[in-house]
C-alpha positions in Angstrom: 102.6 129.2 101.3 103.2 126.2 103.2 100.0 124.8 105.4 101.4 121.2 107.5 98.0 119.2 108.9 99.0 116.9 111.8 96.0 114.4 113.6 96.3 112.0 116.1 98.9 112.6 118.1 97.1 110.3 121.4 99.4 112.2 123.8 102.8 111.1 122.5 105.2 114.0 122.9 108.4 112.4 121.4 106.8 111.8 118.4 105.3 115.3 118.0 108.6 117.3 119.0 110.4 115.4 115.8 107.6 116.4 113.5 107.5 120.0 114.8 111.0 120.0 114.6 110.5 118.6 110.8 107.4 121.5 110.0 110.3 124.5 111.5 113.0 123.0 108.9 110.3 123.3 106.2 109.6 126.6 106.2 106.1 126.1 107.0 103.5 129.2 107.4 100.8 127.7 110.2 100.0 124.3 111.2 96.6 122.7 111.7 95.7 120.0 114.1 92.7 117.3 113.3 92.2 116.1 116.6 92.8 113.2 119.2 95.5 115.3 120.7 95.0 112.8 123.8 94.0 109.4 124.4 96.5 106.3 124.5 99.5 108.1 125.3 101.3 109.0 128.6 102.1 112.9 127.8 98.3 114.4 127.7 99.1 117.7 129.4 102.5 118.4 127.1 101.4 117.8 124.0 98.0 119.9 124.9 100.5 122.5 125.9 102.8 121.9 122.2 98.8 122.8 119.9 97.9 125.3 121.8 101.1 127.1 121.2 101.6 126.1 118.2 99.0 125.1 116.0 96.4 128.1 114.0 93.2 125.9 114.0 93.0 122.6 115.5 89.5 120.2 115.4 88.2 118.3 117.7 88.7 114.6 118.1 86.5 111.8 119.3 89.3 111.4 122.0 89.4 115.0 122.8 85.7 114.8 123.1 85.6 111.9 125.7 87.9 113.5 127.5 85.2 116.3 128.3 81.7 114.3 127.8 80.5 110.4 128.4 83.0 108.6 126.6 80.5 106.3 124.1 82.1 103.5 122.0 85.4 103.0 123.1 86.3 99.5 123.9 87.6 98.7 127.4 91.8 99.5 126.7 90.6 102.8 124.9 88.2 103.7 127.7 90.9 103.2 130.8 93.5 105.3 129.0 90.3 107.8 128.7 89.5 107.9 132.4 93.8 107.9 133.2 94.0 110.9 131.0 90.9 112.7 132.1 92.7 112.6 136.1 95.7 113.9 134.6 94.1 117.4 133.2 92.5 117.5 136.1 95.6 118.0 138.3 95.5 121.4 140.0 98.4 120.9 142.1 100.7 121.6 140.3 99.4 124.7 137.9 96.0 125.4 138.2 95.2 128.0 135.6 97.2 126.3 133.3 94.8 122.7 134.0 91.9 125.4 133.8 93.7 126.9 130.2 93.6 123.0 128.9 90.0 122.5 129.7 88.9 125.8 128.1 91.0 125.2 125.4 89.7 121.4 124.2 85.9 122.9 125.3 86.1 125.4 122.4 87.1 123.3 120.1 84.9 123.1 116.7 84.2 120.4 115.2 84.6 121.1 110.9 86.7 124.1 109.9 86.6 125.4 106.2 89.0 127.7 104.5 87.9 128.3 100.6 87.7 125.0 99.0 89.1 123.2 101.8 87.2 121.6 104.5 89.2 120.1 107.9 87.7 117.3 110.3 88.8 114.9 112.1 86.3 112.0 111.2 84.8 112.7 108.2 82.6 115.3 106.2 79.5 113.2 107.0 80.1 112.9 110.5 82.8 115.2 111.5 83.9 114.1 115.0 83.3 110.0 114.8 82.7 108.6 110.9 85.8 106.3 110.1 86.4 106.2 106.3 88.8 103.0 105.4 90.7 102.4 102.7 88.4 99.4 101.9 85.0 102.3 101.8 85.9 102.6 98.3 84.3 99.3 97.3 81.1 101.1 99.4 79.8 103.5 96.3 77.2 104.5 98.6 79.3 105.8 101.7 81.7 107.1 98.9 79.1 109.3 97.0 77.4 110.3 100.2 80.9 111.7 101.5 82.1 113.1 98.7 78.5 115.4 97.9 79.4 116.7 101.4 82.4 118.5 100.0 83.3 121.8 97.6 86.4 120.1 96.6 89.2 118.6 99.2 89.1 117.7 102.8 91.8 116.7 104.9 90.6 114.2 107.9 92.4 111.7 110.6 91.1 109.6 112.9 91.9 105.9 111.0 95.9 107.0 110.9 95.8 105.5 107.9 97.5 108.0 105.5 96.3 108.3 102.1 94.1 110.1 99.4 90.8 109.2 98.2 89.4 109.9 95.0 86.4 110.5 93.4 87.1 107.5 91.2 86.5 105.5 93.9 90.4 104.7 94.1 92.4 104.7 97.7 96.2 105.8 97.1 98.3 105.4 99.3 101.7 107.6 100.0 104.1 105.1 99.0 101.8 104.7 95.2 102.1 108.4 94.8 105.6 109.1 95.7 104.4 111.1 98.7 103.3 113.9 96.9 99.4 114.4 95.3 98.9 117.2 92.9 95.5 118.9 93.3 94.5 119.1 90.2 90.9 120.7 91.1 89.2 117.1 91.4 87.7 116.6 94.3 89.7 114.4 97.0 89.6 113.0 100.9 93.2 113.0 102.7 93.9 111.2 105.7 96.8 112.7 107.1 97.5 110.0 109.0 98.8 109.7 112.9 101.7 111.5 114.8 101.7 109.4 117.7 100.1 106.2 116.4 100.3 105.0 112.7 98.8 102.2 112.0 99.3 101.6 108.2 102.4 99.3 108.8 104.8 102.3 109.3 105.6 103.4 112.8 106.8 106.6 112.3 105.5 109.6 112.8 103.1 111.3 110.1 101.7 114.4 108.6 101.1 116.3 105.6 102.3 119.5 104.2 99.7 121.4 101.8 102.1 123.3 99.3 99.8 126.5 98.3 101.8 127.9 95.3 101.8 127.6 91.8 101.6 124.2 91.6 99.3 122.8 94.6 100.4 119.6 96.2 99.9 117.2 99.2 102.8 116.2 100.6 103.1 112.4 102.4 106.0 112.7 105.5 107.4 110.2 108.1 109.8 111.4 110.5 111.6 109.0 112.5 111.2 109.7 116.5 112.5 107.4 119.9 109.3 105.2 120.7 110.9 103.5 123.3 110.8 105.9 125.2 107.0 106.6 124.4 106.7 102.7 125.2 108.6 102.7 128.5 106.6 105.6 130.0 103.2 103.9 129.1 104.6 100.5 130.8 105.2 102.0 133.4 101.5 103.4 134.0 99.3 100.5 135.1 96.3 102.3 133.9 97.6 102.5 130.2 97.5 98.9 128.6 101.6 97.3 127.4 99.6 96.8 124.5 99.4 100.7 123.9 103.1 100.9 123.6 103.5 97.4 121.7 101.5 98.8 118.8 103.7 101.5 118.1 107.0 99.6 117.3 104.8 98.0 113.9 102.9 100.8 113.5 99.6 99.0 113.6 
């Protein structure tokens, strides 16, 4: 059984058609979204439309979340494209149980899911919704040990889209040092899964993880290439949404 984990995707449907297109060639069973479906990008309502079709389980995000409540913490770029999004699921003209579909959907959302020994959020196992764990929180033993005594043995988390595996060595690995693949070895581990729609390790392109269940369980590292000019024209050309929002994509930071 194959079990793909994409996060972040901040409303960028080019990018998230490639890496669907890459989960159907993979022979994947069910996919699992960890949140901030929206936010930043200029195609809210599609790729709303793209999860809830597609994806088995999918978390709530801190941008999902400020979509529906007070938006709290978000600097001043973040909080326009939360206000320009918010108008856009609230269009009725054009489909109105469909807007009303969206809104139930993203109001339902939880906010930790756990399957066995795995636990999913989209922040962390401390703080589910809003925590950031960096790379650098490894040098923090005390964040570390607080994290890790919150889980049975792996969870799988977003939110940085920073992609890599922490370990209960207090080492940060990232994709590249591991070949993209992990091997659970029944250690306990943190994965970021890293963006869809908005990397920021250094890579832009697109990426998610693919859980291999079988005999010999594995996390699997993937980047799939997608057009982000186009991603970038369509948010220059929406005064609410700051250039800077597509600029970051073409260095993936």
């Amino acid at each position: 059984m194959k079990r793909a984990l994409i996060s972040d995707i901040h409303a960028n449907s080019e990018a998230l058609d490639k890496v669907l297109d890459d989960i159907r060639q993979q022979g994947v069973s069910e996919i699992y979204c960890l949140g901030d479906i929206i936010g930043y990008g200029p195609n809210p309502c599609e790729c709303l439309d793209q999860v809830i079709e597609q994806c088995t389980v999918t978390i709530l995000g801190n941008h999902d979340q400020a979509a529906l409540f007070d938006p709290d913490g978000f600097n001043p770029v973040a909080l326009q494209a939360v206000y320009w999004t918010r108008d856009q699921l609230e269009r009725r003209d054009i489909n109105a149980r469909l807007s009303d579909a969206r809104w139930d959907f993203l109001g339902e959302l939880p906010r930790s899911y756990s399957d066995d020994q795995f636990l999913y959020v989209h922040g962390s196992p401390r703080e589910p919704t809003n925590e950031y764990v960096f790379p650098e929180d490894v040098y923090n033993q005390r964040k570390m040990d607080a994290l890790f005594d919150r889980i049975e043995r792996y969870c799988f988390q977003g939110h940085t889209h920073i992609p890599g595996v922490f370990t209960a060595g207090g080492e940060f690995i990232t994709p590249d040092e591991c070949d993209f693949e992990y091997r659970l070895t029944g250690d306990k581990a943190m994965f970021n899964v890293g963006s869809v729609g908005q990397p920021r390790d250094g890579d832009p392109r697109a990426c998610y993880v693919i859980v291999h269940l079988d005999d010999e369980p594995r996390v699997e590292f993937r980047r799939v290439e997608y057009v982000m000019e186009t991603t970038i024209q369509k948010i220059y050309k929406i005064p609410s949404l700051d250039n800077m929002l597509g600029d970051r994509l073409r260095s993936g930071r």
